[in-house]
N, C-alpha and C positions, 0 to 999 in steps of 0.2 A: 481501135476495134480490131480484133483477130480477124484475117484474111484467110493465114497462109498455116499449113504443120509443117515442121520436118520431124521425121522420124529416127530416130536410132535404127542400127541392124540387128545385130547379133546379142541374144540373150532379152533383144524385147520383141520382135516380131517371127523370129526364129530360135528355137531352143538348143544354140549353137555352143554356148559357154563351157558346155562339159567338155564337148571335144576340141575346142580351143586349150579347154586345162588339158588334157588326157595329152593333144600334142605336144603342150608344153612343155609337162611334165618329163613328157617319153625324150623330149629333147636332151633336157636339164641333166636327165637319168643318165644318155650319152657320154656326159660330162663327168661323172659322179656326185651330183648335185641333184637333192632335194627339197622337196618346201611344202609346209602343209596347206590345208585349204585355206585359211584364216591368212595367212601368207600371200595366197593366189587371190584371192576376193580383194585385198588389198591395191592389189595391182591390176583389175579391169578394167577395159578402157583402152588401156593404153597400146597403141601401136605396138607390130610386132619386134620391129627393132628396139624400142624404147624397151618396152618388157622385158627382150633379150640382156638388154647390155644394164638395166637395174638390177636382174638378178646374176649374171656376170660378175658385175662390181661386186654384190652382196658377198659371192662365193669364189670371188678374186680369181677370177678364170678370165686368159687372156683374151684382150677383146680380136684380135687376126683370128676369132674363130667366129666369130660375127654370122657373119655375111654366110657364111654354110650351114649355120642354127637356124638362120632367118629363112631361108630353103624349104630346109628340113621340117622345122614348123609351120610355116604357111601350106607345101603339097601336104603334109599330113592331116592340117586339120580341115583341108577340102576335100580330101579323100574320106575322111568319116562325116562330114558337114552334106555332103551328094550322098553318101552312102545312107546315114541314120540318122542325120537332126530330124526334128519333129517342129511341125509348124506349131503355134503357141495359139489356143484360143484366144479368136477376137481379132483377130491380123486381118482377114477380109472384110471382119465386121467393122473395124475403125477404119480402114480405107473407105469404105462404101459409105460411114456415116460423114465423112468430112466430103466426099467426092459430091453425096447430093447438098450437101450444103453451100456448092462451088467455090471450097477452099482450092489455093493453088498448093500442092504436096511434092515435098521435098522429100531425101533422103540424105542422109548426113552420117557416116560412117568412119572408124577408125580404120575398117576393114581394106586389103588390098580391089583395085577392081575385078579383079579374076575372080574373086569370090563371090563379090556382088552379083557379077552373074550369073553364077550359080543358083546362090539362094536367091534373086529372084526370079529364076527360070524354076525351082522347086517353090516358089509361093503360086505360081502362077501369075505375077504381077510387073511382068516385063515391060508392058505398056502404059503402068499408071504414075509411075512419076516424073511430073514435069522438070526436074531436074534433080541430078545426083550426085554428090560434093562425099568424094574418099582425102580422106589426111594421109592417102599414102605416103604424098609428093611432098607433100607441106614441109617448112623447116620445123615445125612443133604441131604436135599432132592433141589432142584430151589432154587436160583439161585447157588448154589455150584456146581460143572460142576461134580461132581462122579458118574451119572445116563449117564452121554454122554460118559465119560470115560471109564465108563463098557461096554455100548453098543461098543464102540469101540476095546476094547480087543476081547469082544468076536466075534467079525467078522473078527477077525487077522487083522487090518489097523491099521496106523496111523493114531491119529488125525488133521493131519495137510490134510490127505486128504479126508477131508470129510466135505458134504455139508449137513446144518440141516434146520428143517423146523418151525418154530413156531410164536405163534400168541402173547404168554406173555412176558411181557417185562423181569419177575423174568429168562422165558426159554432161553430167549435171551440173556442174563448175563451168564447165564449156558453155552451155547454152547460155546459164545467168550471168557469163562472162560476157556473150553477146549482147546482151539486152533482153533476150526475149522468156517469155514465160515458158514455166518447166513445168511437165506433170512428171512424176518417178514410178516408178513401174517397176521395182523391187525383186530381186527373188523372196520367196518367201520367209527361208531362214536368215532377211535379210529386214525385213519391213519395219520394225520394231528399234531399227540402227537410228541414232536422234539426228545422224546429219542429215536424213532425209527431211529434217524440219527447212534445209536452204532449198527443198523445191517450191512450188506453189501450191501445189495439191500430190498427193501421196494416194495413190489407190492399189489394189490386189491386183487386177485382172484390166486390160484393155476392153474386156465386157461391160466392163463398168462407164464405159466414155457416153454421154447423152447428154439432152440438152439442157438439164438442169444441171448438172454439172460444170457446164459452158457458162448459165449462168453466173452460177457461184467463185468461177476462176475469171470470168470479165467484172464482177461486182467488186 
């Protein structure tokens, strides 16, 4: 029986993905390196180091530039992330639907925690989750399931009862890596992609989450 959620951050509760690209990109540019979006979509998910040093290797740029990309991109895309992300319909709404349900809610992010408290001091949801698990620190961050695993200890559950939320397919690997059931929460020009068949359920919008739906993902 489902207890517990953990949520994804960035690009399912907060519509943060663009200026994650925009600072990527802006970084990459620094470099003389670029990459198109089909390129970038490929690589969501993933930590910012990890990101760094895949498209690095790709464009054979020495990795002693690391560690000031990794900077550069992180203040940058907290500075458009505070400045212009936009909350994503249904972010209040699925918190409040699982909170009267008394699920215990997690938060499970590739994201640094500097940003986490950001965006959750712009959702306005600083106080609602019972715990919060960043793969900053981690040795392996997306798709390796240790960022859901952790979140899960520290809420005393089992993984096996717990429902997760995300939009990348690296997070989606992560969660099903842990045990626990996925819904995918897609971008749009992304819905129609067939790997979303390894989630559990595949829906448009977090509008969509209700109890027939709970039904049908615990049947």
């Amino acid at each position: 029986m489902l207890d517990t959620v953990i949520f994804d951050m960035d690009g399912l509760l907060i519509d943060s993905e663009p200026h994650w690209q925009r600072a990527g990109m802006e970084t990459l540019a620094s470099y003389n390196a670029s990459i198109t979006l089909k390129q970038y979509h490929s690589s969501t998910g993933l930590r910012t180091r990890e990101w760094l040093e895949y498209w690095f290797d790709h464009f054979s740029i020495h990795n002693n530039h690391t560690s000031d990309a990794i900077q550069l991109t992180e203040d940058t895309a907290i500075k458009y992330i505070q400045q212009d992300a936009i909350v994503f319909p249904g972010t209040q709404y699925v918190v409040d639907f699982f909170r009267e349900k008394n699920f215990k809610i997690g938060l499970a992010t590739s994201s640094p925690l500097r940003l986490v408290n950001v965006v959750l001091k712009k959702l306005g949801l600083e106080n609602i989750f019972d715990a919060i698990s960043s793969a900053e620190g981690l040795p392996l961050g997306k798709p390796h399931p240790q960022v859901y695993l952790n979140c899960a200890l520290e809420l005393g559950v089992s993984p096996l009862h717990c429902l997760c939320f995300e939009d990348s397919f690296n997070g989606l690997i992560a969660a099903k890596a842990a045990r626990m059931h996925c819904i995918a929460v897609p971008a749009p020009e992304q819905f129609n992609d067939a790997r979303w068949g390894a989630a559990d359920l595949t829906i448009r919008s977090l509008m969509e989450v209700n109890s027939s739906l709970m039904t049908l993902l615990e049947g």
